[in-house]
C-alpha positions as CSV (number, residue, x, y, z in Angstrom):
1,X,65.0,142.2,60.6
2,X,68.3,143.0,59.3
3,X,70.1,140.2,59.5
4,X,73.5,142.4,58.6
5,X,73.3,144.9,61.3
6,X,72.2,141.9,63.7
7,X,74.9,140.3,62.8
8,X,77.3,143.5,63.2
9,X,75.6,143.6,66.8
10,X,76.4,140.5,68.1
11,X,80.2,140.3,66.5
12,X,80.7,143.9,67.7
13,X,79.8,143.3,71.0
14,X,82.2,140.2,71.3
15,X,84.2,142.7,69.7
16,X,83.9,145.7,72.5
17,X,84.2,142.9,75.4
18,X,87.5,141.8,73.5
19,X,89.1,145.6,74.2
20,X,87.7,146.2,77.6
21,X,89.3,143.1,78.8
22,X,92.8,144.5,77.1
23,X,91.8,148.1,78.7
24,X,92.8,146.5,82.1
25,X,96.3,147.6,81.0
26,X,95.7,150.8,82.1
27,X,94.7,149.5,85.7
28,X,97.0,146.9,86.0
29,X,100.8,146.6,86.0
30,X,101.0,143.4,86.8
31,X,100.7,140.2,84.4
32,X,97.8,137.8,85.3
33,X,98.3,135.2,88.1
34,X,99.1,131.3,86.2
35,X,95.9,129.8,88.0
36,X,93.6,132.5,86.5
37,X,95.2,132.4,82.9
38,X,94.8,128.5,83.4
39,X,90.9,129.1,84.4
40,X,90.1,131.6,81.3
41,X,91.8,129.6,79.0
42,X,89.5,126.6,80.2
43,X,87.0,128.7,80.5
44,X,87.1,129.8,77.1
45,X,87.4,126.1,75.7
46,X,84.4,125.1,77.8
47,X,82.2,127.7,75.9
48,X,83.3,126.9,72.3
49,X,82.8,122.9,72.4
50,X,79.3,123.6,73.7
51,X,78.9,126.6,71.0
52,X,80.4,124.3,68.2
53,X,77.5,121.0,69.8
54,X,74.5,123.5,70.2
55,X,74.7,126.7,67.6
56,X,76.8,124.7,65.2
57,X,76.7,120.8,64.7
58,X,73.1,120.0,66.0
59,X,71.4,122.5,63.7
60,X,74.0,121.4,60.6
61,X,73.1,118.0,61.2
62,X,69.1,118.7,61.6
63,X,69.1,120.8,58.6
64,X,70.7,118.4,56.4
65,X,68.1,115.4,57.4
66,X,65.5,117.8,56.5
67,X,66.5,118.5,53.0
68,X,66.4,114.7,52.7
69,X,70.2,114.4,53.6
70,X,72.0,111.7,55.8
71,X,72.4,114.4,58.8
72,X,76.2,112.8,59.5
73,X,77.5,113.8,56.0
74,X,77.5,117.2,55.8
75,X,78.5,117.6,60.0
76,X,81.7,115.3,59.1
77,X,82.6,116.7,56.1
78,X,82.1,120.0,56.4
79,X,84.0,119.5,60.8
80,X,87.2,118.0,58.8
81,X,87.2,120.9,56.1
82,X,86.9,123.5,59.2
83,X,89.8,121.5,61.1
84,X,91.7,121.2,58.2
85,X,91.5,125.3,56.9
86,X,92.8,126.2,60.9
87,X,95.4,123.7,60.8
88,X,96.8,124.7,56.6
89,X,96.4,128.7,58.5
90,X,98.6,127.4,61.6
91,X,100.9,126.5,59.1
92,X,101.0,129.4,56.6
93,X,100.7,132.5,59.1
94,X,103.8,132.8,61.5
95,X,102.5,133.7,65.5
96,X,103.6,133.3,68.8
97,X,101.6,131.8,71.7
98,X,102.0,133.6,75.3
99,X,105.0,131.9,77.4
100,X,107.0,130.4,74.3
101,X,110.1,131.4,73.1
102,X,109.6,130.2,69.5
103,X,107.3,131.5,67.0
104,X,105.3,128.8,64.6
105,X,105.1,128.7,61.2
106,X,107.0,130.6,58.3
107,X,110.2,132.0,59.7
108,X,109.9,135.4,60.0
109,X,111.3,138.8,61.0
110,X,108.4,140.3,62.7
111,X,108.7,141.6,66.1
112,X,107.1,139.2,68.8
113,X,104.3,141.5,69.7
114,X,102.8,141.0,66.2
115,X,103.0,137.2,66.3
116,X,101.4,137.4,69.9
117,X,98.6,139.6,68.1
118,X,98.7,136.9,65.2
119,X,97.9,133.9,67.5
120,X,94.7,135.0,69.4
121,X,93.8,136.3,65.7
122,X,94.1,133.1,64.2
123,X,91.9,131.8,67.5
124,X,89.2,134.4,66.8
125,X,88.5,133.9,63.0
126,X,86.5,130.9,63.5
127,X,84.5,132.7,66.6
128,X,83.5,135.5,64.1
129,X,82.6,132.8,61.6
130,X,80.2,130.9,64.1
131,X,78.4,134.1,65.3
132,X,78.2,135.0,61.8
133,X,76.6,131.6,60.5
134,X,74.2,131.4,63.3
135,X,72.7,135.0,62.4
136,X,72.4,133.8,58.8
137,X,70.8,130.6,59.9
138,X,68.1,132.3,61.9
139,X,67.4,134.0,58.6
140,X,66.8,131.5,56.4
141,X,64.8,129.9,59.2
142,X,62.4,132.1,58.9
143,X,63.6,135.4,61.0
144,X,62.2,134.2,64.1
145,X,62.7,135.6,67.6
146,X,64.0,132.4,69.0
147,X,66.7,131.7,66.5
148,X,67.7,135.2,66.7
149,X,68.0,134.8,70.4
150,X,69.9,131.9,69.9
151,X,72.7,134.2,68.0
152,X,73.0,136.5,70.7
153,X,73.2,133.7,72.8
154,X,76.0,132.6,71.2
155,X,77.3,136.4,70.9
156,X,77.3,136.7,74.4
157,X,79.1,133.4,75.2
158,X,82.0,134.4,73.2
159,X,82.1,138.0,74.1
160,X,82.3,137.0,78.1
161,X,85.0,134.8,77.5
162,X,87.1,137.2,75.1
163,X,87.2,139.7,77.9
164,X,89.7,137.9,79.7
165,X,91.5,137.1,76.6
166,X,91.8,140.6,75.9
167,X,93.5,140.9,79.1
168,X,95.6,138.0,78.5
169,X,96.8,139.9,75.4
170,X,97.4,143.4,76.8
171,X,98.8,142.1,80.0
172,X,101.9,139.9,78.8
173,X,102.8,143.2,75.6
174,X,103.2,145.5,78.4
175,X,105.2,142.9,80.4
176,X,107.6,142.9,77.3
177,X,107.9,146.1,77.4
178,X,105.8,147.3,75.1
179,X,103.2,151.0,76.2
180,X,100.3,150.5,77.9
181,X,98.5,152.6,74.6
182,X,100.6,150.2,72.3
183,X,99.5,147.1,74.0
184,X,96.0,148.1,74.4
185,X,95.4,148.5,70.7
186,X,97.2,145.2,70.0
187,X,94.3,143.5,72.1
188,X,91.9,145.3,70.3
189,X,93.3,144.4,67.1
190,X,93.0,141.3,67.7
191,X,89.5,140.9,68.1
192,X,88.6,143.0,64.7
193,X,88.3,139.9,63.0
194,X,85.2,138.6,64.7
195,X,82.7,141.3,62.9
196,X,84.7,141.6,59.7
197,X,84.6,137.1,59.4
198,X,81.0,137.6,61.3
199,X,80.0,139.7,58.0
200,X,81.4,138.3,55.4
201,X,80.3,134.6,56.8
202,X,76.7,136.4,56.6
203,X,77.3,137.2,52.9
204,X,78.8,134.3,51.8
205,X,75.8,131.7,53.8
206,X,73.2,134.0,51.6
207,X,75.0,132.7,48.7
208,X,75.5,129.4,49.4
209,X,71.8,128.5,50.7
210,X,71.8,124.8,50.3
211,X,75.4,124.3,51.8
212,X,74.5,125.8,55.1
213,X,74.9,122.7,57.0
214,X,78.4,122.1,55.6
215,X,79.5,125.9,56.3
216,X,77.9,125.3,60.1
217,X,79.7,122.1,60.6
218,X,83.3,124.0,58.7
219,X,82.9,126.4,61.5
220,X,82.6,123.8,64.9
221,X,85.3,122.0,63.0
222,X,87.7,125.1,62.9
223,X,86.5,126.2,66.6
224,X,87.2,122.8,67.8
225,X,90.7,122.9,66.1
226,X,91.8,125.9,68.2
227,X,90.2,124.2,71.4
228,X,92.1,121.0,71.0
229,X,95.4,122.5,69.6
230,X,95.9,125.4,71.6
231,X,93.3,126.1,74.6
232,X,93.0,122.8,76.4
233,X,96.3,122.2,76.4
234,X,97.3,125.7,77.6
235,X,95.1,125.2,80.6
236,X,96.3,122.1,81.4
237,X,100.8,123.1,81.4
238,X,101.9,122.1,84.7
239,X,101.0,119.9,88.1
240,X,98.2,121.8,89.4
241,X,95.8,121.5,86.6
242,X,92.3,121.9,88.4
243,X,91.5,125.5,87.5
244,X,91.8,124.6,83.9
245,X,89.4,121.6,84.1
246,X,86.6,123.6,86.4
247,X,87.0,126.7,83.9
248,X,86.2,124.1,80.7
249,X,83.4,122.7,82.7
250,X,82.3,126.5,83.9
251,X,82.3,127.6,80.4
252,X,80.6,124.7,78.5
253,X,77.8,124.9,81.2
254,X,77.2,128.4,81.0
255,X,77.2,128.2,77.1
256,X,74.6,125.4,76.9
257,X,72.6,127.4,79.2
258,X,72.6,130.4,77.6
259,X,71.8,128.3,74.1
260,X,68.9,126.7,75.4
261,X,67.4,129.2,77.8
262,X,67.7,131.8,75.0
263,X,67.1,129.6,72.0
């Protein structure tokens, strides 16, 4: 198998479900009810700690111990790294998250719809890495069925939950007044960075053989950044809280379903 075009599969179907959900512009006027927003954002939270446990950390951690590592080493050192690169990129790359009034980062000039686009980019880089790494890991396993299955597993656990972030992108642009055709493409933009990092992470693990458990556990680390830093807490503004916690609990169930059923 291919592991390249496999890997351009699974990160450009993430991709495609990443524009549809911003396509709803052209259906809707309206921006998306709070308790909804709440619910996806949970939702997509849910779905990246169980990626980051299952596709990531358990396999990083099970590969080290069998090239006669401690299996802890490499998962912790390579989590921190992974934390550490989203947190220097949170600092360096100015972007605005949905419902502030103040961008973070740099001070900069740029109009708010690109710093909206920038912060659900910054989000997606270590989604594209993931599904990236866990295509490259079923290849140097061997090529099986079941670890590619397990990708596309984790392909289509992301791509579910980047439809409604697609929406959440499109939705709020064309609130500010931005065109429907305008905002649309900003959504799709966004998600672009999933099968270009999904690539490259493919290249750069075929390079890098005997670090694979490191680059696994850098990749739960940086997806587990942008859960803690910016989803959970998202779903969580305000009193009425619930829909946030049942959309984390939806989405990591459905994720470690789909990882185990199809892995």
């Amino acid at each position: 198998m291919n592991t390249f075009l496999l890997a351009l599969e699974g990160t450009g179907f993430a991709w495609l479900m990443t524009s549809l959900g911003a396509a709803v512009v052209f259906f809707f006027r309206k921006e998306m009810k709070e308790a909804v927003h709440k619910s996806f954002l949970g939702f997509a939270a849910g779905v990246m700690i169980a990626a980051g446990v299952w596709s990531l950390l358990i396999p990083a951690i099970e590969q080290a111990e069998e090239n006669g590592q401690r299996g802890w080493m490499p998962a912790a050192g390579g989590f921190v790294l992974g934390a550490a690169f989203l947190l220097i990129m949170d600092k360096m790359i100015p972007h605005l998250h949905q419902g502030e009034k103040e961008a973070e980062g740099p001070k900069t000039s740029l109009h708010r719809t690109t710093l909206m686009v920038f912060a659900v980019t910054l989000h997606n880089i270590p989604e594209g890495m993931a599904m990236g790494l866990a295509f490259a890991n079923a290849q140097l396993n061997g090529g099986s069925g079941a670890d590619y299955a397990a990708a596309f597993a984790l392909a289509l656990g992301i791509g579910i939950q980047n439809f409604p972030e697609g929406a959440a992108i499109s939705l709020p642009l064309k609130k500010e007044g931005t065109t429907s055709f305008k905002a649309f493409w900003a959504g799709c933009l966004s998600g672009v960075v999933e099968p270009l990092f999904g690539v490259l992470t493919v290249l750069l693990a075929t390079l890098l053989v005997p670090y694979m458990p490191w680059l696994l556990s850098f990749a739960a680390g940086a997806m587990f950044y942008v859960v803690v830093e910016e989803l959970i807490p998202e779903a969580h503004l305000g009193e009425h809280s619930h829909v946030g916690t049942v959309g984390v609990l939806a989405g990591f169930l459905l994720m470690m379903i789909l990882d185990v059923a199809l892995g």
